[in-house]
Z-matrix of the N, CA and C atoms (Angstrom, degrees):
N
C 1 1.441
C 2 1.528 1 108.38
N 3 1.243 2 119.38 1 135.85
C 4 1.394 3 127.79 2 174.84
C 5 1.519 4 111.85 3 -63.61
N 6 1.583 5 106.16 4 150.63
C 7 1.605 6 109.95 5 165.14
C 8 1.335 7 118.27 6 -43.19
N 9 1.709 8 112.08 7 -58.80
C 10 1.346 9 117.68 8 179.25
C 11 1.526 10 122.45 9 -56.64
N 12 1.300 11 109.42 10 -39.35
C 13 1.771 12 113.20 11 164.77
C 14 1.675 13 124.90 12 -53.44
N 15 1.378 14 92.49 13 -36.11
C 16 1.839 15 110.71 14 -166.75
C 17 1.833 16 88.48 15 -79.53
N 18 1.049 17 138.11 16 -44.51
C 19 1.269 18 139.23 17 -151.18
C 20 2.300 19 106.22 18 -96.37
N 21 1.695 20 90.77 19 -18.91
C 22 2.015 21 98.22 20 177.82
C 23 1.368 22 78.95 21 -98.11
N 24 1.173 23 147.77 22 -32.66
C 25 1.900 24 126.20 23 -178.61
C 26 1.124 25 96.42 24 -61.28
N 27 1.505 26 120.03 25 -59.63
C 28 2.128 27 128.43 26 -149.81
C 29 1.904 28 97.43 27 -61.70
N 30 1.592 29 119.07 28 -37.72
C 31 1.232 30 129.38 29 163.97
C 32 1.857 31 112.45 30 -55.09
N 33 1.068 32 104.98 31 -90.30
C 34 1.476 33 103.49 32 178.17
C 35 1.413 34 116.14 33 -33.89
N 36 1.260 35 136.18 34 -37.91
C 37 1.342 36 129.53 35 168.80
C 38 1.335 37 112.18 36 -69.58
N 39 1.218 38 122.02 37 -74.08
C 40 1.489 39 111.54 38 152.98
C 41 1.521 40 119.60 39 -5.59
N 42 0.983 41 135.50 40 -84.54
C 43 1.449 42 145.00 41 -173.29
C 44 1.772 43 101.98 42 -43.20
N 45 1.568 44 91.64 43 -51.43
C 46 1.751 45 100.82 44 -161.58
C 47 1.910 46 100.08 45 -65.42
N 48 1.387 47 122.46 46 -30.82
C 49 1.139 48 124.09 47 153.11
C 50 1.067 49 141.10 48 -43.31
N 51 1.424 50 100.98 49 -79.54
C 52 1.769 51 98.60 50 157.07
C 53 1.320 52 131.43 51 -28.32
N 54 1.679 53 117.24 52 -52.23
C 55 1.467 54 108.77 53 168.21
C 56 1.688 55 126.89 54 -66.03
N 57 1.252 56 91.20 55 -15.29
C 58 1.937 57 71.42 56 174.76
C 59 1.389 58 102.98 57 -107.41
N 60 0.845 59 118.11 58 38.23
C 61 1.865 60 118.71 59 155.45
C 62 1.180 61 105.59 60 -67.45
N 63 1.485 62 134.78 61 134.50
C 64 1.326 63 158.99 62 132.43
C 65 1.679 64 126.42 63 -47.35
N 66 1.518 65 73.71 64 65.97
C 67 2.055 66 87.14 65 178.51
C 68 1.216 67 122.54 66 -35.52
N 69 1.748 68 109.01 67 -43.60
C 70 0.830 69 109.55 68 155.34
C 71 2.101 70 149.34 69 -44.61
N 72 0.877 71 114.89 70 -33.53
C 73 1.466 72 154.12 71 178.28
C 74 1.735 73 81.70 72 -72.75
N 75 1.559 74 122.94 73 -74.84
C 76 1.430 75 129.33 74 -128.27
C 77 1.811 76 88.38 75 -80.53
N 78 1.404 77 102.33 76 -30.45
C 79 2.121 78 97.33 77 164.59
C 80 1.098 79 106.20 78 -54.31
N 81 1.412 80 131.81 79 -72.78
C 82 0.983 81 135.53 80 176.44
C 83 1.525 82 124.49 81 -24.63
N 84 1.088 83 123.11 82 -57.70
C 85 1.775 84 109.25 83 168.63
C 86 1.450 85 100.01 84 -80.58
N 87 1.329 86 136.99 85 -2.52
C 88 1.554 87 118.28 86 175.70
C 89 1.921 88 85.85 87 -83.94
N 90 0.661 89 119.81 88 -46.01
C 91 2.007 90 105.61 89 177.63
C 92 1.475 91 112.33 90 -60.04
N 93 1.211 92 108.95 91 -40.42
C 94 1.757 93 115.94 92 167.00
C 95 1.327 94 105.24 93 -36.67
N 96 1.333 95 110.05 94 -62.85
C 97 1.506 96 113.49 95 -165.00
C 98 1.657 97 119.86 96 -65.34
N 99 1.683 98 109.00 97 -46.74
C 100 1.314 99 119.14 98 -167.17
C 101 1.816 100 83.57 99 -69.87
N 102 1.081 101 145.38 100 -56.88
C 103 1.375 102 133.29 101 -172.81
C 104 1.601 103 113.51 102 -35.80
N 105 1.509 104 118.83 103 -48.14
C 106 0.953 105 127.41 104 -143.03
C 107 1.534 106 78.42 105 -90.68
N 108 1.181 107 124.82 106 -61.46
C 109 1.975 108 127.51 107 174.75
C 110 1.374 109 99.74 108 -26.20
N 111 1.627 110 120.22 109 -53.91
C 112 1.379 111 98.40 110 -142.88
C 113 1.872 112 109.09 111 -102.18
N 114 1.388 113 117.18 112 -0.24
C 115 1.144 114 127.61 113 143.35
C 116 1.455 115 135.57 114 -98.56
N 117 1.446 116 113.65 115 5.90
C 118 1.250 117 92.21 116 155.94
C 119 1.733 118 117.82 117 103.50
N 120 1.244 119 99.28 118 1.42
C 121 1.015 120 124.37 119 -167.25
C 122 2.022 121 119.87 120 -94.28
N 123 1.037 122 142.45 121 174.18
C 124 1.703 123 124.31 122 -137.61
C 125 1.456 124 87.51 123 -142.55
N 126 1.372 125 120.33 124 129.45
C 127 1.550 126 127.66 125 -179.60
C 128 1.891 127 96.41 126 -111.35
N 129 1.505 128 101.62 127 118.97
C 130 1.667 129 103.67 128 179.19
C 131 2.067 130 90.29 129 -95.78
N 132 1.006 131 84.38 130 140.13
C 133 1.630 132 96.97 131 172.11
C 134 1.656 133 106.11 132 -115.50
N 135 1.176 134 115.92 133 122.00
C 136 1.731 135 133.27 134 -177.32
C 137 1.683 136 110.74 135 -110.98
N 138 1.305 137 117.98 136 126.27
C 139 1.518 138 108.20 137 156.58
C 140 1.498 139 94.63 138 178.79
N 141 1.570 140 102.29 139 154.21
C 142 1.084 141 131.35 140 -148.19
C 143 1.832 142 119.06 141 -113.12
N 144 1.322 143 146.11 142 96.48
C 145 1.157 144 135.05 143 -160.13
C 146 1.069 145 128.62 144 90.35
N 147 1.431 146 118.33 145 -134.07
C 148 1.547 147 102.30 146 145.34
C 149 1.302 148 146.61 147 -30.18
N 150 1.253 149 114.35 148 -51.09
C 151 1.413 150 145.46 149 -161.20
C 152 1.095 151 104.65 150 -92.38
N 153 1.486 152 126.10 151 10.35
C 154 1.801 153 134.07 152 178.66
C 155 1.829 154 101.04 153 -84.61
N 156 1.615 155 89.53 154 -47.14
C 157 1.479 156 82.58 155 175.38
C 158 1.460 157 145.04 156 -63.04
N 159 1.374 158 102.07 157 -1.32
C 160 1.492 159 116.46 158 -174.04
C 161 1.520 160 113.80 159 -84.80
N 162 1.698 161 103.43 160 -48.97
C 163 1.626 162 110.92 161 179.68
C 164 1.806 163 100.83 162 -61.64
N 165 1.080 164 127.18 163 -16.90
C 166 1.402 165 112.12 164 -159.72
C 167 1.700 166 99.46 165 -91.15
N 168 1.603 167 95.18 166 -40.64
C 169 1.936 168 97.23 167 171.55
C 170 1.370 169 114.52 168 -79.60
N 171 1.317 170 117.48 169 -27.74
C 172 1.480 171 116.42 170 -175.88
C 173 2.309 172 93.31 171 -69.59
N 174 1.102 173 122.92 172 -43.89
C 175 1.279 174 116.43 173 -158.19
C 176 2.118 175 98.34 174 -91.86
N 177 0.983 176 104.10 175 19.05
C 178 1.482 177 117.40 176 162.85
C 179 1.399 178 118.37 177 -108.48
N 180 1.208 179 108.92 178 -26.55
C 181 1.671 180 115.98 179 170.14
C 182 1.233 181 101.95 180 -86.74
N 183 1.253 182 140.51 181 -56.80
C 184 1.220 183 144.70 182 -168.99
C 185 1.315 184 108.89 183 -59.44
N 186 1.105 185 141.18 184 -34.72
C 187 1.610 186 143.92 185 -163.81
C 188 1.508 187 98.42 186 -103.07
N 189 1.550 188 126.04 187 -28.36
C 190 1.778 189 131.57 188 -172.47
C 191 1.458 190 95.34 189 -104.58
N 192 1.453 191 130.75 190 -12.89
C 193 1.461 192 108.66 191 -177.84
C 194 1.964 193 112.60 192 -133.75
N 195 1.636 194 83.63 193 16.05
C 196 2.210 195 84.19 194 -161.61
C 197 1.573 196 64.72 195 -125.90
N 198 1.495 197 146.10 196 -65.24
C 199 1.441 198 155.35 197 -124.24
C 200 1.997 199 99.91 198 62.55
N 201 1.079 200 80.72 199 55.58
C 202 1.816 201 90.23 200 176.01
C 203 1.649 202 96.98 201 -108.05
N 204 1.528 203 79.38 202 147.47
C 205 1.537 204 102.04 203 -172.17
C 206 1.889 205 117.25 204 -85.77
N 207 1.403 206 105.33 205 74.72
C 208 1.218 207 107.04 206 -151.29
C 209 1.767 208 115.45 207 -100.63
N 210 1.329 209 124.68 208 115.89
C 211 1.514 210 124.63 209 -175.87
C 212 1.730 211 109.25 210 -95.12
N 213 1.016 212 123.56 211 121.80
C 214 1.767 213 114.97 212 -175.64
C 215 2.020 214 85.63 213 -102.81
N 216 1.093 215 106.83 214 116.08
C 217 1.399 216 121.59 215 -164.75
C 218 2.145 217 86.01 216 -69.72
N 219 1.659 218 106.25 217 -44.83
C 220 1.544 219 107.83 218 -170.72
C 221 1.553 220 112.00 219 -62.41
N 222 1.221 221 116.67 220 -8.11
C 223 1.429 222 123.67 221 -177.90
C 224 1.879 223 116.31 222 -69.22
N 225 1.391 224 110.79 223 -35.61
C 226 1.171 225 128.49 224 -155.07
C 227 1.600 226 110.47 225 -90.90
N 228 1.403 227 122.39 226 40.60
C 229 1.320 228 123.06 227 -179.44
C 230 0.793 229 160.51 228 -2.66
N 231 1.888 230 101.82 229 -72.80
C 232 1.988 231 102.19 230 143.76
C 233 1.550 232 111.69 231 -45.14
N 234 0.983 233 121.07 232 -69.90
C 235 1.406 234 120.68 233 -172.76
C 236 1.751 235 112.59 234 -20.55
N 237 1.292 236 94.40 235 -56.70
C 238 1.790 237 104.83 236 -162.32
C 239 1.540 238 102.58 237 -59.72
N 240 1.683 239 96.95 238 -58.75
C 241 1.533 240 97.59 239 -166.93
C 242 1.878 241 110.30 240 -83.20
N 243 1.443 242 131.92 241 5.28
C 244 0.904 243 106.22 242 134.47
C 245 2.017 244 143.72 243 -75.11
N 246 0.937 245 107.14 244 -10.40
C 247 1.866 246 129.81 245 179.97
C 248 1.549 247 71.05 246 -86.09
N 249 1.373 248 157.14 247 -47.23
C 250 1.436 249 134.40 248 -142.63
C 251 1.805 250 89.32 249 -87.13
N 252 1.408 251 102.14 250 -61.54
C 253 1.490 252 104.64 251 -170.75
C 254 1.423 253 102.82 252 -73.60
N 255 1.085 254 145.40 253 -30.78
C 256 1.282 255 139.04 254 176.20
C 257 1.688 256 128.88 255 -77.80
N 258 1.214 257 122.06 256 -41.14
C 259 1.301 258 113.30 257 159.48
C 260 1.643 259 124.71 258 -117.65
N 261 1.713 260 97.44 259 -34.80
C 262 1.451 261 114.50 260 -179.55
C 263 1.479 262 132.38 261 178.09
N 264 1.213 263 147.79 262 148.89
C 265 1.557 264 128.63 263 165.35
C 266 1.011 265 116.70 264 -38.20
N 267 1.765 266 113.34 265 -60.18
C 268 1.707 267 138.17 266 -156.85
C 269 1.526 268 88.05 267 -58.05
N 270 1.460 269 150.08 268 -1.38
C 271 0.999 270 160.75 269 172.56
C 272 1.009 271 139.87 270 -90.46
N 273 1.165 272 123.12 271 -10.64
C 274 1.393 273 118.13 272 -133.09
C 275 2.131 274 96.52 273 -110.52
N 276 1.256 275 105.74 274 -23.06
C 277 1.459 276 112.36 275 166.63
C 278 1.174 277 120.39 276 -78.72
N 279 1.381 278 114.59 277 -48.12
C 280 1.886 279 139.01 278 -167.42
C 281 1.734 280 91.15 279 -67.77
N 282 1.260 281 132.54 280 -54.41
C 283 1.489 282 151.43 281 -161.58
C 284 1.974 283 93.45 282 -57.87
N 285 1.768 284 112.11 283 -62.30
C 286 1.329 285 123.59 284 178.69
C 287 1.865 286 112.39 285 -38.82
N 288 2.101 287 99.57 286 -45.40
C 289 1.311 288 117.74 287 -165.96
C 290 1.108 289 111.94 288 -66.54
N 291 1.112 290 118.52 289 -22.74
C 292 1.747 291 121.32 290 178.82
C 293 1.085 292 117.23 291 -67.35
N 294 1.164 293 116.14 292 -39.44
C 295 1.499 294 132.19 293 -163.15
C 296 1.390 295 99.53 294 -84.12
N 297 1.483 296 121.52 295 -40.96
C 298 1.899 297 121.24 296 -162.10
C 299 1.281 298 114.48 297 -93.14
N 300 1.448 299 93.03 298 -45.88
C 301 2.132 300 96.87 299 -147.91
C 302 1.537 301 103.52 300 -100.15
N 303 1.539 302 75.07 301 132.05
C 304 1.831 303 96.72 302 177.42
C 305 1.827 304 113.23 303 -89.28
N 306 1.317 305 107.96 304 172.65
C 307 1.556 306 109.47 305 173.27
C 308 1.179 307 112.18 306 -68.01
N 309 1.805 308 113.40 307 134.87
C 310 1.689 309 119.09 308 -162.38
C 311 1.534 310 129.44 309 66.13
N 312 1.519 311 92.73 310 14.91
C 313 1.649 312 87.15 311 166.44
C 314 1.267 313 105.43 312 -87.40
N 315 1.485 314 127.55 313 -155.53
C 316 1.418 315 117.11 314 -173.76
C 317 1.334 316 107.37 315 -149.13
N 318 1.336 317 131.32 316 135.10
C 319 1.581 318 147.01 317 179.46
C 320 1.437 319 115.19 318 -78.56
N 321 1.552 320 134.11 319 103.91
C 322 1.006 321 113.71 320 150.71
C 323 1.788 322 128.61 321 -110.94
N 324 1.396 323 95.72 322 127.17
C 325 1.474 324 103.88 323 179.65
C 326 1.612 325 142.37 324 -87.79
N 327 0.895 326 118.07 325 96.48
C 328 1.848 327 109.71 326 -156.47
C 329 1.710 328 86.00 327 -102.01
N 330 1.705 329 101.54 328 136.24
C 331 1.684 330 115.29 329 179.76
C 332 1.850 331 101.43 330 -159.04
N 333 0.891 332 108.88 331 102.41
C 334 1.608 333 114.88 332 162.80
C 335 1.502 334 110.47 333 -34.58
N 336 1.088 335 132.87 334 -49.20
C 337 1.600 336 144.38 335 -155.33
C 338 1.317 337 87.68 336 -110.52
N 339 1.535 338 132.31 337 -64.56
C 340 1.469 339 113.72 338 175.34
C 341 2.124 340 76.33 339 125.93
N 342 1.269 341 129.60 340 -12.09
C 343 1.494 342 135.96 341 -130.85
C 344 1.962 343 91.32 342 -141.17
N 345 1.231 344 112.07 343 12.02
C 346 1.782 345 96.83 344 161.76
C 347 1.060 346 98.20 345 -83.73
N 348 1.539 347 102.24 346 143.29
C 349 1.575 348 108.25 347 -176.97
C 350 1.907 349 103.07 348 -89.39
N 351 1.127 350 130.98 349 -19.78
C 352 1.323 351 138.14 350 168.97
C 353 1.724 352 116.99 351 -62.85
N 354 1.284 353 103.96 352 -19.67
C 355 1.661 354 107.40 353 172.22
C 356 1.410 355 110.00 354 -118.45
N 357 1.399 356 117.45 355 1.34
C 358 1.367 357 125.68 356 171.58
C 359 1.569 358 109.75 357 -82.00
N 360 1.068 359 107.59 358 -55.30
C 361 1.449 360 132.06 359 160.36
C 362 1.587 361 115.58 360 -31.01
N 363 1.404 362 121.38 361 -74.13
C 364 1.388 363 143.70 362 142.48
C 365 1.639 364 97.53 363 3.85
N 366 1.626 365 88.31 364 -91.02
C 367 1.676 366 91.66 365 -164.28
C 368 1.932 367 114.49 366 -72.67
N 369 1.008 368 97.86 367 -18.42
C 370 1.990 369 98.56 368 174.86
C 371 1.919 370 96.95 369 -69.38
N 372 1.111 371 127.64 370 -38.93
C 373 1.582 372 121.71 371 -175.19
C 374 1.420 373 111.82 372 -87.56
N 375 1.747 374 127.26 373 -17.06
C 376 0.898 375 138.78 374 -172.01
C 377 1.868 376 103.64 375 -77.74
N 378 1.222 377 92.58 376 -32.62
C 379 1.923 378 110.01 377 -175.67
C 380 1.341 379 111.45 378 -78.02
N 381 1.482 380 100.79 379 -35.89
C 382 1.429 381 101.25 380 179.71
C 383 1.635 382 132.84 381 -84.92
N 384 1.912 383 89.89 382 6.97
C 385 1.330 384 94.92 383 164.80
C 386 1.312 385 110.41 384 -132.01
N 387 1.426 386 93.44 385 41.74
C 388 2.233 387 88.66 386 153.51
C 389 1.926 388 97.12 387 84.84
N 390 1.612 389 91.36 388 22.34
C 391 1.876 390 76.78 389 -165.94
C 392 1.769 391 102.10 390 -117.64
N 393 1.304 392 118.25 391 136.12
C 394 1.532 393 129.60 392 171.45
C 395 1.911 394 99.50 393 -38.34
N 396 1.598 395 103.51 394 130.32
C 397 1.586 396 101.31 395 157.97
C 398 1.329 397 111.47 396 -134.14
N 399 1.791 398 113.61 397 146.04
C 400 1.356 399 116.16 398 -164.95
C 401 1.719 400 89.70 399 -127.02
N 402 1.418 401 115.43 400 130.66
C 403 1.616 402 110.26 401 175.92
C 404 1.443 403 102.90 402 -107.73
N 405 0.869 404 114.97 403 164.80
C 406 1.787 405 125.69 404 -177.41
C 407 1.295 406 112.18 405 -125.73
N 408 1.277 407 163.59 406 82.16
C 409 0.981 408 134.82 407 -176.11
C 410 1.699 409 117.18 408 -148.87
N 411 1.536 410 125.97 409 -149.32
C 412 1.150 411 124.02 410 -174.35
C 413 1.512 412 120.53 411 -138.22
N 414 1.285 413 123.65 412 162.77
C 415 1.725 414 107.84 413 177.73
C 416 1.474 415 89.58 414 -92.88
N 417 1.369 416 106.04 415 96.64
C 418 1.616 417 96.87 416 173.28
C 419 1.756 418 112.40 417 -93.00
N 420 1.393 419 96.86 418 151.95
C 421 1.896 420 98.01 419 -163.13
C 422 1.288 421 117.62 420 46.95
N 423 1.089 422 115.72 421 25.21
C 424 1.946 423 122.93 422 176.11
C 425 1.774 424 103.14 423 49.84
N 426 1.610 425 97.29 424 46.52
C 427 1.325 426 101.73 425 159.85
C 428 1.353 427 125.17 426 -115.60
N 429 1.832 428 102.69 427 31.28
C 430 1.716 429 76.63 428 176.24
C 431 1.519 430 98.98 429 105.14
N 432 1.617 431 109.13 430 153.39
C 433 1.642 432 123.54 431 151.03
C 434 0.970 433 103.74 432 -50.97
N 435 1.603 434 129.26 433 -79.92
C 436 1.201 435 129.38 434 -160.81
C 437 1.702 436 93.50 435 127.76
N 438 1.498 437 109.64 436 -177.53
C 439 0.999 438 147.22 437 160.11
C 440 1.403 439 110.77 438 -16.18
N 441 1.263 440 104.39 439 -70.05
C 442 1.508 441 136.39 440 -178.77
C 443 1.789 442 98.13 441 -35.14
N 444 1.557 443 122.88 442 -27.28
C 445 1.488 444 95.13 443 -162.68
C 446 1.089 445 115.50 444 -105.46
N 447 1.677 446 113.52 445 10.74
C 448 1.313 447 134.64 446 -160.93
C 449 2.225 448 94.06 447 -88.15
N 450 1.413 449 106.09 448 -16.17
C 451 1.001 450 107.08 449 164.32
C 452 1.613 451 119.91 450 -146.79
N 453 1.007 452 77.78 451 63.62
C 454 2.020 453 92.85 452 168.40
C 455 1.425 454 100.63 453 -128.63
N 456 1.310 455 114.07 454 131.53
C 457 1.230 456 117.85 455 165.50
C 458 1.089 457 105.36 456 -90.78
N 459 1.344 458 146.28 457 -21.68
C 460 1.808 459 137.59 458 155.24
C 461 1.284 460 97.19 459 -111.93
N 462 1.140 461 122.96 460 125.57
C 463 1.895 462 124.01 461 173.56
C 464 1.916 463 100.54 462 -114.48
N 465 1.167 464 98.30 463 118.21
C 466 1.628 465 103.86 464 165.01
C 467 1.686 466 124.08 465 -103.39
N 468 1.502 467 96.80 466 98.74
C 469 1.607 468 100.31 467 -165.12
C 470 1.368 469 119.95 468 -86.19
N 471 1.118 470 148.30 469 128.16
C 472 1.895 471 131.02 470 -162.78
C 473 1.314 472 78.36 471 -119.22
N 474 1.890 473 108.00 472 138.16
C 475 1.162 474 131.46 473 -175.21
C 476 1.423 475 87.50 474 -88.77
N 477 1.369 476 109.38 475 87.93
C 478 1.812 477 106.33 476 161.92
C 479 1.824 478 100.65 477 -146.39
N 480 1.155 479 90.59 478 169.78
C 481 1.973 480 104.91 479 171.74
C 482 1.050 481 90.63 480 -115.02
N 483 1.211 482 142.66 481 21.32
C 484 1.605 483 128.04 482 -164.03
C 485 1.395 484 99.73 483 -129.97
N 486 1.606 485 116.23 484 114.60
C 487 1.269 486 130.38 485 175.81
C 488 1.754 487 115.55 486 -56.74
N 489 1.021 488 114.53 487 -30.22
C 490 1.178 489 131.39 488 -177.00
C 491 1.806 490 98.31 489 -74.06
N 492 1.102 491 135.92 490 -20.14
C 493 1.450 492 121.24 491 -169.05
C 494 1.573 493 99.37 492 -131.11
């Protein structure tokens, strides 16, 4: 496949994404957020692999351009990779949550597959303490969110196979 071919697919999907976003849905975590801004309240950002890098830039904008109170749980290293070597991966967010988040803070989960069990985890312990969860994710291989939506209380799914979007 040509450059120019590989780059009008990565566009057209793109595009074809963007339109089936659920504007509706996407208010919805914009009220998530201003709630959480305007009391005071702590947004943990989770994601796994790829998708690690997003909570760490997404919760640098959010805290330098909302004054949101933003924790990127993937930022915190020792932390992670001891819960990795010490009890488990599937841990390594949920392990951070114990220690931080109060009732009404808010979960955000970023997962390509919708199916890391370390951000699945995240948001299933995040619920079980009284706390907002937002999933992010993709129909990857036209399977679905995943896992991930079984605990999102707003799930934003992008009709793509493409890990990259």
């Amino acid at each position: 496949m040509s450059d120019k071919k590989i780059f009008e697919n990565y566009i057209y999907d793109l595009i074809q994404s963007l339109n089936g976003i659920d504007y509706i849905l996407v208010n919805e975590v914009v009220e998530a957020f201003i709630h959480q801004i305007t009391n005071k309240k702590n947004i943990f950002l989770v994601g796994n692999g790829g998708s690690s890098a997003t909570p760490s830039h997404s919760a640098g904008d959010f805290s330098k351009e909302l004054g949101a109170r933003t924790i990127c749980l993937t930022d915190n290293t020792p932390s992670v990779t001891a819960w990795a070597n010490d009890v488990s991966y599937s841990n390594i967010f949920k392990g951070q949550l114990e220690t931080f988040i109060d009732e009404g803070d808010l979960v955000l989960g970023y997962s390509g597959s919708g199916n890391s069990p370390n951000v699945v985890e995240a948001m299933k312990f995040a619920q079980s303490k009284n706390s907002k969860t937002i999933g992010i994710t993709g129909n990857y291989l036209n399977k679905g969110p995943g896992k991930i939506s079984k605990f999102s209380d707003i799930l934003i799914c992008f009709e793509t196979e493409s890990m990259e979007r």
